[in-house]
N, C-alpha and C positions, 0 to 999 in steps of 0.2 A: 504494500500500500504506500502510497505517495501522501508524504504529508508537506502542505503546505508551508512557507517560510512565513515566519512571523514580520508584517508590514511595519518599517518603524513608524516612531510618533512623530508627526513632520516637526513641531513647533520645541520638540526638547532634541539636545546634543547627548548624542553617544558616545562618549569617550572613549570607547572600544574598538570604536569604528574607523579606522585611519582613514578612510577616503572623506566620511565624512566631517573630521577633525581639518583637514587641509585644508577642504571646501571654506569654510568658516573661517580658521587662520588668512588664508588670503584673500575671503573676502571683508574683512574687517581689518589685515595689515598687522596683525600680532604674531607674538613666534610663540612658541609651544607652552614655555614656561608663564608665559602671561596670561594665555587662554587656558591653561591649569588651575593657574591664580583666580582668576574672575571666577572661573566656574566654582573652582574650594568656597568661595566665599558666597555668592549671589546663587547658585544655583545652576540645574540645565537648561533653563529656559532660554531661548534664542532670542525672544524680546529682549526680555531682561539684560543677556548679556549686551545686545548690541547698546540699548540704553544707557549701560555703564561705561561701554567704548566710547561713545558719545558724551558723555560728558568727563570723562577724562579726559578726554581732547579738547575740549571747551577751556575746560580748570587749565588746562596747559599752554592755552593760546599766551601769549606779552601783552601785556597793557603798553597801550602806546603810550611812549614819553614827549614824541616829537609836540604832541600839542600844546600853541600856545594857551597861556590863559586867557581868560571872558575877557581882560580890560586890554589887552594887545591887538585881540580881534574889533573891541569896539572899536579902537580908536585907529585902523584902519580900514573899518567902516565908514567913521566920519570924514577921514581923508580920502576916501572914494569918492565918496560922496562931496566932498568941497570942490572938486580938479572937476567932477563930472557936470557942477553948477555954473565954476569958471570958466567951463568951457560951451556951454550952452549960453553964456552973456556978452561973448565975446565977438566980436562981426567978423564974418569972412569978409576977404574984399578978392 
């Protein structure tokens, strides 16, 4: 008698399952020890994991420094603004 193969669960991670470990490692960009680590801690769940991926990479982004502060931007607002006056009262000839 032929017995059928049991169907995995689409939405949880098999750890056992090497093709399906890879699939998941590359497609979310983590190496083996990481997606061990998420999974020890969060669970199998495929949402869940990717959700954690996801904001770990968030948490990881840089705060930009380059930005000036609010009274640097005003005040080359107002000097846009004055040159753009100047030159609107000015006659062409």
């Amino acid at each position: 008698m032929r017995r059928s193969t049991p169907k995995p669960i689409r939405n949880k991670l098999d750890l056992t399952d090497r093709t399906q470990m890879r699939l998941v490692r590359k497609r979310l960009g983590l190496s083996d020890a990481q997606l061990t680590a998420i999974v020890g801690r969060i669970g199998n769940s495929l949402s869940a994991i990717s959700k954690e991926v996801a904001q770990q990479r968030a948490g990881a982004l840089p705060k930009p420094t380059d930005v000036p502060p609010a009274a640097v931007i005003a005040s080359a607002a107002t000097g846009e603004q004055a040159t753009t006056e100047l030159a609107a009262t000015t006659p062409i000839s």
